[in-house]
C-alpha positions as CSV (number, residue, x, y, z in Angstrom):
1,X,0.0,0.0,0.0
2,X,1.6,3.0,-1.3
3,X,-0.2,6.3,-0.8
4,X,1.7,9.8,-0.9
5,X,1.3,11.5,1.9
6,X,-2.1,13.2,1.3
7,X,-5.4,11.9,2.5
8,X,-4.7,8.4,3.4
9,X,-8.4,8.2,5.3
10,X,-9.9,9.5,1.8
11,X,-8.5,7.0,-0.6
12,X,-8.9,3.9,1.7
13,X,-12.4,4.7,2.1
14,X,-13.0,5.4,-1.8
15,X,-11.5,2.0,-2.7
16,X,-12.7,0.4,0.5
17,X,-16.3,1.3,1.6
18,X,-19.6,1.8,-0.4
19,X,-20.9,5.9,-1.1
20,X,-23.1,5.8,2.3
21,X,-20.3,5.1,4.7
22,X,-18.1,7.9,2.6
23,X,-20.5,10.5,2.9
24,X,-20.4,9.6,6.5
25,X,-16.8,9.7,7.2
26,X,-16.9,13.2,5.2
27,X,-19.7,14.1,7.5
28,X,-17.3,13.5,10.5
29,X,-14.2,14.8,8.8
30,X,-16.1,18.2,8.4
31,X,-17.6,17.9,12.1
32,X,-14.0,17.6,13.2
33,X,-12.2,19.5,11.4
34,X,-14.7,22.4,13.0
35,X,-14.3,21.4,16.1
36,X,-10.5,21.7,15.8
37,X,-11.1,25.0,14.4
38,X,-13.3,26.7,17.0
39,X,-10.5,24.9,20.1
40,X,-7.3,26.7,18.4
41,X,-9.5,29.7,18.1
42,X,-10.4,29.3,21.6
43,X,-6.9,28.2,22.6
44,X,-5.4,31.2,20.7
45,X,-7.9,33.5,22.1
């Protein structure tokens, strides 16, 4: 399994996992990725 670098997560689940479990996982990528957001605004002040 070679992948470069970028997005990992995204390609496994493309080649691994039918559309409903993608949007999903891009459902909880997004809700993270806010979440991380908001706490280093928070942490940064």
């Amino acid at each position: 399994m070679n992948i470069k670098g970028h997005g990992p997560m995204i390609n496994s689940t493309i080649t691994h996992s039918p559309s409903p479990d993608f949007s999903a996982d891009l459902r909880m990528q997004r809700r993270a990725r806010a979440l991380l957001s908001s706490h280093k605004r928070r942490l940064t002040g």
